[in-house]
C-alpha positions as CSV (number, residue, x, y, z in Angstrom):
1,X,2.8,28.8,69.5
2,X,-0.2,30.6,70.9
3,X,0.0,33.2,73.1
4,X,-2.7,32.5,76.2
5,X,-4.8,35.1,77.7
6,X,-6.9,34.7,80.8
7,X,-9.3,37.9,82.4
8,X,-10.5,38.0,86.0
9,X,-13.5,40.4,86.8
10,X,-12.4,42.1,90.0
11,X,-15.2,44.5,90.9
12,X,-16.5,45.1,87.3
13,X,-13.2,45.8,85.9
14,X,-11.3,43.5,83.5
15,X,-8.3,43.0,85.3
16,X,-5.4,40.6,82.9
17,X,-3.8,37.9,84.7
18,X,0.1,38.1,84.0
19,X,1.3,34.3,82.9
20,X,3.8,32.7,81.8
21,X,4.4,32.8,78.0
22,X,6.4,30.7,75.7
23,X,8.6,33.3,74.0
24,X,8.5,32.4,70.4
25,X,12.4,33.3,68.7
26,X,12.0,36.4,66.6
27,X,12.0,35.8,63.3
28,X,15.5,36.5,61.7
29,X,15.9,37.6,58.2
30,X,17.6,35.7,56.0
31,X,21.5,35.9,55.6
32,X,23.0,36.6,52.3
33,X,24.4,33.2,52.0
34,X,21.3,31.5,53.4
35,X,19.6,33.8,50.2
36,X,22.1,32.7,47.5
37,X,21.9,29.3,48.6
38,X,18.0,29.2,48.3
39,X,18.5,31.2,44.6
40,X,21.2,28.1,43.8
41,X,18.5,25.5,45.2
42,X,15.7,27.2,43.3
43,X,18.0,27.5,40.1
44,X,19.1,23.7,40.3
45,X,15.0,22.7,40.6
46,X,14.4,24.9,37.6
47,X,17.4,22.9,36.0
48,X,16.0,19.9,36.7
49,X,12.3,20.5,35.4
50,X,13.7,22.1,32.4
51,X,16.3,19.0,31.9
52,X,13.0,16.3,32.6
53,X,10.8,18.6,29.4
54,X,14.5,18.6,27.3
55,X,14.4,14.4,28.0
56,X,10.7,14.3,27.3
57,X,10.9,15.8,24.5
58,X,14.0,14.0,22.9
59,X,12.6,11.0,23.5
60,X,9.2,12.4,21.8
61,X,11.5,13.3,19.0
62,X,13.3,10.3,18.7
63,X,9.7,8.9,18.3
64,X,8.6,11.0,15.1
65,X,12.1,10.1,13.6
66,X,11.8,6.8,13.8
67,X,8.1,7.3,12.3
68,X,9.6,9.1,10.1
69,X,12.5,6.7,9.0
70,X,9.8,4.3,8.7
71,X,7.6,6.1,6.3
72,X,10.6,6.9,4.3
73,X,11.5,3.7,4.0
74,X,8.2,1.8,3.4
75,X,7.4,4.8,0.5
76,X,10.7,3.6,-0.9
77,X,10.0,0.4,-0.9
78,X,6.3,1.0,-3.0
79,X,8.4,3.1,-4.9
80,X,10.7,0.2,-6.3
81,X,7.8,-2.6,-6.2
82,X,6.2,0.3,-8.7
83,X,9.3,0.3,-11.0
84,X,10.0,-3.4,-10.8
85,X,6.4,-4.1,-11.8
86,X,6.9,-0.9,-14.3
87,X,9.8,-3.1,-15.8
88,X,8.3,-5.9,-15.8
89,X,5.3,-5.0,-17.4
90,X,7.5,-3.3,-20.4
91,X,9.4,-6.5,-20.7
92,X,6.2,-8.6,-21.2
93,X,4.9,-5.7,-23.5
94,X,8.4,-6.4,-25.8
95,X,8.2,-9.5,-25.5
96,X,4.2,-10.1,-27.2
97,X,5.1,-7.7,-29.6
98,X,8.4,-9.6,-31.1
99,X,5.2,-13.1,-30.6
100,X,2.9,-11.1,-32.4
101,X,5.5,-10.1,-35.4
102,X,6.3,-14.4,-35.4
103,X,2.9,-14.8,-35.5
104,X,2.5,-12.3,-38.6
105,X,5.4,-13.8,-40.1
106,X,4.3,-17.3,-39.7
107,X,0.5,-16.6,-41.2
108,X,2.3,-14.9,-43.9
109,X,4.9,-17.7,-44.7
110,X,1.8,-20.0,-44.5
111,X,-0.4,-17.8,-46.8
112,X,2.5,-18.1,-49.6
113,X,3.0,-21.4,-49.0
114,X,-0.9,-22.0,-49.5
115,X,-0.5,-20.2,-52.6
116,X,2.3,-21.9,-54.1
117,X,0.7,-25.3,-53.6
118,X,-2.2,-23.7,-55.1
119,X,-0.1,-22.4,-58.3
120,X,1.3,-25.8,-58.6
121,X,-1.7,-28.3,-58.7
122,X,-3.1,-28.9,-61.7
123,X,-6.5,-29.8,-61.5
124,X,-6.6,-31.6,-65.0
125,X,-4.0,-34.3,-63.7
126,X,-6.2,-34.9,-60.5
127,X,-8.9,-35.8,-62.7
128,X,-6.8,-37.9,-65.0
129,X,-5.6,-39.6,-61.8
130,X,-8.7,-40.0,-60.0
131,X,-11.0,-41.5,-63.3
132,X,-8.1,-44.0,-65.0
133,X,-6.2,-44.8,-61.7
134,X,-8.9,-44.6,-59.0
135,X,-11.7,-45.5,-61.0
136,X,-14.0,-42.4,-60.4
137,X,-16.8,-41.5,-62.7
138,X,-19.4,-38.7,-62.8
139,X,-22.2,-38.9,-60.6
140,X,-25.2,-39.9,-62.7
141,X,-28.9,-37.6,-62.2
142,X,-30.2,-40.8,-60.4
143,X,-27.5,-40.2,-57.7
144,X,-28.0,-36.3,-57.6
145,X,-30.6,-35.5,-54.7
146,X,-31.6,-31.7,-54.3
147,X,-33.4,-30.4,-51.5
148,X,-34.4,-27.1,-50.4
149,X,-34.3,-25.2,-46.5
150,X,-37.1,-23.3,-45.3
151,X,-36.2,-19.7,-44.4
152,X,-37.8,-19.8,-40.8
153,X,-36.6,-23.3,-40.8
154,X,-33.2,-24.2,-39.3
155,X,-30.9,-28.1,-40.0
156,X,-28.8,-29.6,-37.7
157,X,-26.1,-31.6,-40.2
158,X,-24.4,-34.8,-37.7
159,X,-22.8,-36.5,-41.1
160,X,-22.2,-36.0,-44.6
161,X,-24.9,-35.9,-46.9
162,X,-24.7,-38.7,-49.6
């Protein structure tokens, strides 16, 4: 509270007016226990704050693991689509290559077996066949037509020529 102060002028001279005044309590000085309690309360704060940054920061790092598990586990899972496709990839690879030797061995099966018809018809019994059974006979040179193709020319053949 304010202290109040009133002057008077008597005959020139500042003279004070005495008044009442509301006497404030001295201030005391803090007790020892009213000290250590203070030091508790302020240590108990700091406790609190510094348990709120601890929780804020678990929780943040709670967070990046879980990010982290996440990661981990989506990389694993590319990782094993990879080697499945790897895999599979190989396995087709095997399997056109044992095709491709079937293939090979087929042509060549068919190649022998072109030949060995080849070996065994006689062309002299075809023509036997064809002229005393069929009744074929050489084509006379009335029948035989010869043409000849221009070089810059081009034909377009849509049946047999007679």
């Amino acid at each position: 509270m304010q202290e109040v102060r009133t002057y008077y002028y008597n005959q020139g001279t500042a003279v004070r007016k005495e008044t009442e005044y509301s006497m404030r309590p001295a201030r005391r000085l803090p007790t020892r226990e009213q000290r250590e309690r203070e030091k508790r309360e302020d240590a108990i704060r700091r406790q609190k704050i510094t348990d709120r940054k601890r929780a804020a920061e678990l929780r943040k790092n709670r967070l990046l693991t879980g990010y982290m598990i996440v990661a981990v586990m989506f990389t694993c899972v590319m990782l094993v689509g990879y080697v499945a496709l790897q895999t599979n990839v190989t396995t087709r690879m095997a399997h056109i290559a044992t095709l491709e030797n079937e293939l090979s061995s087929i042509n060549a099966d068919n190649k022998a077996a072109e030949s060995r018809i080849a070996t065994t018809t006689n062309l002299t019994d075809i023509k036997d066949r064809a002229i005393n059974e069929l009744g074929m006979v050489y084509a006379t040179n009335s029948q035989i037509v010869y043409y000849s193709i221009d070089g810059a020319d081009y034909m377009s053949q849509y049946h047999d020529i007679p």
